[in-house]
C-alpha positions in Angstrom: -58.1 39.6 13.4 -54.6 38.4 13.5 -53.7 35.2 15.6 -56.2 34.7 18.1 -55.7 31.8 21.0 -58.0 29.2 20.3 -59.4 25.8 21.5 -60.4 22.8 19.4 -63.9 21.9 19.5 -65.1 18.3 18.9 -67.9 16.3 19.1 -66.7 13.5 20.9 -68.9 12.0 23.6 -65.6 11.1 25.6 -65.4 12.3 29.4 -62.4 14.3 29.6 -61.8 16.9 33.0 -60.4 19.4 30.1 -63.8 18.9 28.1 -66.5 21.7 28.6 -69.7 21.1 27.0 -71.3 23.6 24.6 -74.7 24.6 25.6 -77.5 23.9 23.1 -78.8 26.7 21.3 -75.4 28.0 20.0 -74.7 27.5 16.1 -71.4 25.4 17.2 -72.0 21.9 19.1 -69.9 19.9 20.8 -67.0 20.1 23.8 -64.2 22.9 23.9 -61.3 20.9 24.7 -59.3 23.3 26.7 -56.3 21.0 26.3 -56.0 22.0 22.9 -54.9 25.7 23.0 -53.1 27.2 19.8 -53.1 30.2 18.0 -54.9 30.3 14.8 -53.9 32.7 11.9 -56.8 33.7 10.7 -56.1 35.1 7.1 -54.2 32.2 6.5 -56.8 29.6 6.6 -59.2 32.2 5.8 -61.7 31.6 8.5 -64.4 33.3 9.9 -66.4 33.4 12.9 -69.5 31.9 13.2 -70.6 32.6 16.7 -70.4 34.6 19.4 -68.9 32.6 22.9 -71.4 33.1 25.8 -70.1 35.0 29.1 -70.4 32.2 31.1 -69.4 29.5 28.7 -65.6 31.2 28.6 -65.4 31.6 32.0 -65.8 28.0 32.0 -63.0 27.7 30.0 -60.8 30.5 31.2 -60.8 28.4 34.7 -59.5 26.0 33.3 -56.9 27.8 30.6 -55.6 30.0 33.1 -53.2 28.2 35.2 -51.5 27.4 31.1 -51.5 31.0 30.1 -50.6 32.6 33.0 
């Protein structure tokens, strides 16, 4: 991987409209706060992935991304 676009996940209980809930279940918990999109180097702060996004979870978030990336 080389700069992905990302979103910052947190675990505030805040209601935000740019907020979208992670589903239980996943190894991430949380919100995907949509309004936070960067891109990440990934060898730089050597990360890694931990989990896969569910289909339906990123269409959740690509609604509301798109109208900023496009």
């Amino acid at each position: 991987m080389g700069f992905p676009i990302v979103c910052s996940i947190s675990i505030t209980k805040g209601k935000n409209p740019f907020y979208v809930r992670i589903p239980k279940g996943l190894a991430v918990t949380g919100v995907i706060m949509t309004d936070q999109v960067r891109s990440l180097d990934f060898r730089a702060r050597s990360a890694s992935l931990i989990c896969d996004c569910p289909d339906l979870l990123l269409q959740d978030v690509l609604i509301i991304i798109k109208p900023i990336l496009f």
